[in-house]
N, C-alpha and C positions, 0 to 999 in steps of 0.2 A: 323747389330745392330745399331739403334737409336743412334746419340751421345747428351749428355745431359748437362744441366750445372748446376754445382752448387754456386749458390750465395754467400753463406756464404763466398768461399773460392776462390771465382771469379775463377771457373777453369771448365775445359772439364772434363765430367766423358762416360766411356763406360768399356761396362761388369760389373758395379758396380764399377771401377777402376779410378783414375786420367787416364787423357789421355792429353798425350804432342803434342798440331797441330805443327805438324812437314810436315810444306809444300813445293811443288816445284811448278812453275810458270811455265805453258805449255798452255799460254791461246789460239796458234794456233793450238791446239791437232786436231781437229775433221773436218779444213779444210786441214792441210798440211801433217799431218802423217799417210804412209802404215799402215796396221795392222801387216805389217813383224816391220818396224821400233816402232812402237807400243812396240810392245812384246819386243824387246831388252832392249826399255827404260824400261818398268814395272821393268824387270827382275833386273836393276843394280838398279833403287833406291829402290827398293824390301831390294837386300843387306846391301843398306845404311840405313836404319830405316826409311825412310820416310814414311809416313802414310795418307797424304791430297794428294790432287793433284787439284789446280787452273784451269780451265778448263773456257774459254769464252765458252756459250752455240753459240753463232751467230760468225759469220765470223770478225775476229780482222779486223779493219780499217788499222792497222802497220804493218801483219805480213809480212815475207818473199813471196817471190815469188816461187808460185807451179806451178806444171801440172796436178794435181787432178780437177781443176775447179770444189770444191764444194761450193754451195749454199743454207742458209737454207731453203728461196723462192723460186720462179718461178721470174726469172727477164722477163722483160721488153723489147721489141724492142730497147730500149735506154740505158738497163742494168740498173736498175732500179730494185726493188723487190717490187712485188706485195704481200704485207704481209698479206694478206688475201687468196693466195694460199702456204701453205705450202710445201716444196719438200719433200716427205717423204722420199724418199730413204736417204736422209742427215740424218734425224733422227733414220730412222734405222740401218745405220754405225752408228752412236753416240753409241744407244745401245750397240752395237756388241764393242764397243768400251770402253763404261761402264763397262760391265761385264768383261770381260780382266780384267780391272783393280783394280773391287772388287774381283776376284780371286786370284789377288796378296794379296789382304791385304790394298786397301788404299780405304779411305774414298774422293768421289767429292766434288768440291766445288764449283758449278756451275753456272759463270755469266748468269744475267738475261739481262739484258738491260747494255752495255758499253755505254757511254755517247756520243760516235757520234750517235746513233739511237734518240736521244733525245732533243728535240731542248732547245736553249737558254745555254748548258753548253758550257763549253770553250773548248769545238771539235765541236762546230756548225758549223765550217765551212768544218769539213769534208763532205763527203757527203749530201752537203746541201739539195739538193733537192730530198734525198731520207730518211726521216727521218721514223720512226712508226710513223702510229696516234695511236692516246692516245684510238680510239676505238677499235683498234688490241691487246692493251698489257692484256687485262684479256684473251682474247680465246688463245693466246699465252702463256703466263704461266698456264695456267689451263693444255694445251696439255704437255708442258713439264713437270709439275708436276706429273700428272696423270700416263705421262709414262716411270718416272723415279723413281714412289716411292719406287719399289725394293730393289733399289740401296740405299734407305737413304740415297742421298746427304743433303750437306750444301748448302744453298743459296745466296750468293753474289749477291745482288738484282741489285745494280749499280756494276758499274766497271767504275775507275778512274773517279768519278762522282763529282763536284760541283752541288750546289745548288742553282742558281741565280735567279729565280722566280718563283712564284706559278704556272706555268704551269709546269716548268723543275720538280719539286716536286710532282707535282700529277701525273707525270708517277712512280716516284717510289713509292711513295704510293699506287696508285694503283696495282701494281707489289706484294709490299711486303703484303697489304691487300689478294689480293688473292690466295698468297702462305698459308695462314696462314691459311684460308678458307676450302680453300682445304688437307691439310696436319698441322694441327696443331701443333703435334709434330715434326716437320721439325727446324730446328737449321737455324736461318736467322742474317744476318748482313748488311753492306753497305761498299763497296772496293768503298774509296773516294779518292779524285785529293791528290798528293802531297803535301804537309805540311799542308794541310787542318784537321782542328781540331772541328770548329762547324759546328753541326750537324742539320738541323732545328730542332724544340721544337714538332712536328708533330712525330718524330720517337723518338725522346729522352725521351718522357714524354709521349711515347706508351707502348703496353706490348707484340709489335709483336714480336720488336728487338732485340735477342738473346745475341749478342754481341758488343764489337767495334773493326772496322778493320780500322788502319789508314796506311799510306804509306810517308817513310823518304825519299824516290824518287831517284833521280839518278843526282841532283843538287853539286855539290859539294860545294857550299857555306853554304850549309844550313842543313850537316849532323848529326846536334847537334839538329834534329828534333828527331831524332832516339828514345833520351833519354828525349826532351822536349815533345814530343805530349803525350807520354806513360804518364808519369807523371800526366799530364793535365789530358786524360782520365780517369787514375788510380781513380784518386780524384773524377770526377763526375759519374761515372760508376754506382751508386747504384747495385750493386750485379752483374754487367756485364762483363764476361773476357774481353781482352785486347789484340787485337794482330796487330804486325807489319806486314803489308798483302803483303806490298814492299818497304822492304830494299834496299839500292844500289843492282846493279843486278854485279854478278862478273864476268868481262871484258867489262862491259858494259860502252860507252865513256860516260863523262860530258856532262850533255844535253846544249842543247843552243849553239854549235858547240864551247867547249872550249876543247882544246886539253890533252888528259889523259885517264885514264880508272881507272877501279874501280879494285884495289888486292884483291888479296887472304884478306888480314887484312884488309880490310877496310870492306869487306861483314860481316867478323867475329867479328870484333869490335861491327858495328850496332847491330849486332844478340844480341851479350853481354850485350850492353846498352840499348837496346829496353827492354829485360827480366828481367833486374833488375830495369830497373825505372819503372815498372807497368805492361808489358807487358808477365807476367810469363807463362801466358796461352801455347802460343805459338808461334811462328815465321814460315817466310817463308822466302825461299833460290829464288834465278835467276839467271839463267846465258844465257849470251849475245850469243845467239844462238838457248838456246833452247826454250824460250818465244813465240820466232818469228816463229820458226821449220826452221831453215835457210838452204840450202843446197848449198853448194859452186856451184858459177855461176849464182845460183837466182838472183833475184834483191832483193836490200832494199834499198828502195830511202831515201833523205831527209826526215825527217818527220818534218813539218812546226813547229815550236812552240817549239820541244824538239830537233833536228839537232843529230841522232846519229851517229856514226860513225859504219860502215860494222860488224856486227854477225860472228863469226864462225862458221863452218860448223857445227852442231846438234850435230854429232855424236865427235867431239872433243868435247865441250863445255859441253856432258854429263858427262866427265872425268876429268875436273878442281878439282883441290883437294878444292876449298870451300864446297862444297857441302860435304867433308868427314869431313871437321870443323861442321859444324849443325847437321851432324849426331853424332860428339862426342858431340856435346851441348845437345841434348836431353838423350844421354845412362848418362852425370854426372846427368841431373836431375832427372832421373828418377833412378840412383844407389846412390844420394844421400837422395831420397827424398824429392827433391823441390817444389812440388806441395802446391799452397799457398803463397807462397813468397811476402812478403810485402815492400818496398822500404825503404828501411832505413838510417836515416840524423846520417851515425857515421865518413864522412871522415871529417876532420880538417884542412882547411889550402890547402889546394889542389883543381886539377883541378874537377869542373863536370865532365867533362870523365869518371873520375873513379867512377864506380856505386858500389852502397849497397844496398843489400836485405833481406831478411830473415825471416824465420818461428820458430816455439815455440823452434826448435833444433838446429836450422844452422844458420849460417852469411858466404854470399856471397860477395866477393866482386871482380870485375873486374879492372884489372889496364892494362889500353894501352901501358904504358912507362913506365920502373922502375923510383921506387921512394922511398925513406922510408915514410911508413904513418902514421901517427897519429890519432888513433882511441877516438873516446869517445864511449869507451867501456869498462867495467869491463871483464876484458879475462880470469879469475880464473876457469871460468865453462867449458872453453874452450878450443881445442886440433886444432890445426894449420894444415891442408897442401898445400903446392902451387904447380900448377898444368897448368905444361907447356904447352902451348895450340897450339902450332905447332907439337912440339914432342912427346906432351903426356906423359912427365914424372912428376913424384909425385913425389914433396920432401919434406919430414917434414920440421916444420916451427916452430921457435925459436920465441915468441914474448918477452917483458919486458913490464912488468904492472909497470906502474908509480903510485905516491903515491894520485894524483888527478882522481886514478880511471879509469885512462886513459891509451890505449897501444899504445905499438910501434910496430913495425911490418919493422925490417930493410929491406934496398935492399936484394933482393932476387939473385939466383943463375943465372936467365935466361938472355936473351938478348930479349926478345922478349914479347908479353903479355902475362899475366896471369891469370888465376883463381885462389885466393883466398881463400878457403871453415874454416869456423872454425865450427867445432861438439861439440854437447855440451857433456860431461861427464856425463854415466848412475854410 
């Protein structure tokens, strides 16, 4: 089933239903992974509630190091691809690969073009001298279109893509032109570079563009992108969802070789703050190992520019409890009815961190670190509970309406963060 959007409420609908993109980040799926290793994973994030799955359609420039040696070309004497001879057997595992995983239940999202294929972005110096030409990219998405319509994927037209010149831009125009073309009804976006927020006025001021996908990255100086770009988006979106496409990845080092990794709270924080400052649609999860498809012993070298530090092996890094954090983030939104969620200016006095949202019935709010807060909010219509987001316990919640209309909302029971929710009174 087609997934759809609806404007009004800037949100994912399927089966006639809100639908929560609840993604996981596997963009070496279709170079590094068995079909035995395949089926294991469907099967645990099956469990988990997840429902997209990120999928680079071409061979990641970063991933881990295989023994599959697949290619989506025919390379070259010099290892080179010859983009004008396809390999099909690569595309028909993809299929075989596809299906598995719309059998589980989970919708593709499937890059077209990553930005080393593409010259002038800031991976041109990857693979320099083996770029697409710009005459390859319509017979190339026409064939993966064509023979993925089945499956009703989503299109990730770029991956980790800037925009630096009208050449780098008319590969994905022409990419997201002929998805559109050919599969109208196809749900299309752009998975752009790191804290990158403008989009050229060519996609934005189009009507191919489905949605916005931006990415808080894996910087640690700059994680207050999470709740900054969403925002930014929120605002100029005209009727467009909003989602975080990559959040910090969890165990994943500080890029630019500073020493640290990313927690369990730090994946779930972003998750938090991305959804409430604009991003309600949906979010997506990563973990440092299985992006790459890592297998202990493989290589994963430096990678120029981002410097990360060694992956776990796949099959651990499947089993990090963040990923069971995003899977309780979408069962509250979807058992409280968050679909819709609007970003709301009610904290006082306090840090950004702490995000507000909310629809005609609910008020969200997320708190990183206790604090007592100060709402500018009328809380009469409203029923309290907070909702420990390691533990998963619900505790009612005591506020005091001040005489300026305003509430409190004292320190709470937890050590740890929270959610928030106040319901309105039927």
């Amino acid at each position: 089933m087609t997934i759809k959007i609806n404007k009004q409420e800037k949100i994912f609908i399927k089966n006639n239903k809100p639908f929560f993109y609840l993604a996981d980040t596997v963009w070496s799926a279709f170079t590094n992974a068995t079909l035995e290793e395949w089926e294991d994973y469907l099967s645990y994030r099956k469990k988990q509630g997840f429902n997209v799955l990120q999928i680079n359609m071409l061979r990641q420039w970063d991933a881990s190091g295989s023994n599959l040696n697949l290619h989506p070309f025919k390379q070259m004497e010099d290892g080179t691809y010859d983009y004008g001879s396809m390999d099909i057997e690569y595309f028909d595992r993809a299929e075989v690969m596809l299906e598995m995983a719309v059998k589980h239940g989970f919708t593709p999202a499937l890059v077209l073009l990553w930005c080393n294929y593409v010259p002038d972005t800031w991976a041109d110096m990857f693979q320099a001298d083996n770029k697409m030409p710009l005459e390859n990219v319509e017979p190339y998405v026409e064939y993966v279109v064509q023979r993925y319509a089945k499956f009703s994927p989503i299109y990730l037209v770029s991956g980790d893509s800037n925009f630096p010149t009208e050449r780098s831009i008319a590969y994905y125009e022409k990419a997201l032109e002929t998805v559109k073309r050919i599969s109208p009804e196809s749900v299309t976006t752009l998975h752009i570079q790191g804290r990158l927020r403008e989009i050229p006025d060519v996609f934005t001021e189009g009507r191919d563009l489905d949605f916005y996908m931006y990415q808080s990255g894996h910087n640690s100086q700059f994680q207050p992108t999470a709740y900054e770009i969403a925002e930014y988006l929120y605002e100029s979106s005209e009727g467009r969802p909003v989602v975080n496409g990559e959040p910090c990845y969890e165990e994943i080092s500080y890029s630019r070789n500073i020493y640290g990794r990313f927690t369990r709270f730090d994946v779930r924080k972003a998750a938090w703050q991305s959804v409430l400052a604009g991003g309600a649609s949906g979010i997506t999860y990563g973990a440092h190992g299985i992006w790459s498809w890592h297998k202990k012993g493989q290589s994963f070298g430096i990678v120029e520019g981002e410097g990360f530090d060694t992956p776990y092996d796949w099959r651990d890094a499947l089993k990090f409890e963040g990923a069971w954090d995003y899977s309780f983030l979408k069962y509250l939104m979807e058992l409280y009815c968050l679909h819709g969620l609007k970003p709301l200016d009610i904290i006082k006095d306090k840090s950004k961190e702490i995000r507000a949202a909310g629809n005609e019935d609910t008020i969200v709010i997320y708190m990183p670190v206790n604090t007592k807060l100060k709402l500018e909010l009328d809380s009469s219509d409203y029923v309290f509970t907070t909702i420990d987001l390691v533990n998963r316990r619900f505790s009612q919640t005591e506020v005091v309406a001040t005489e300026e209309a305003n509430t409190i909302i004292p320190l709470h029971d937890f050590t740890n963060d929270v959610l928030i929710i106040g319901t309105r009174n039927n």
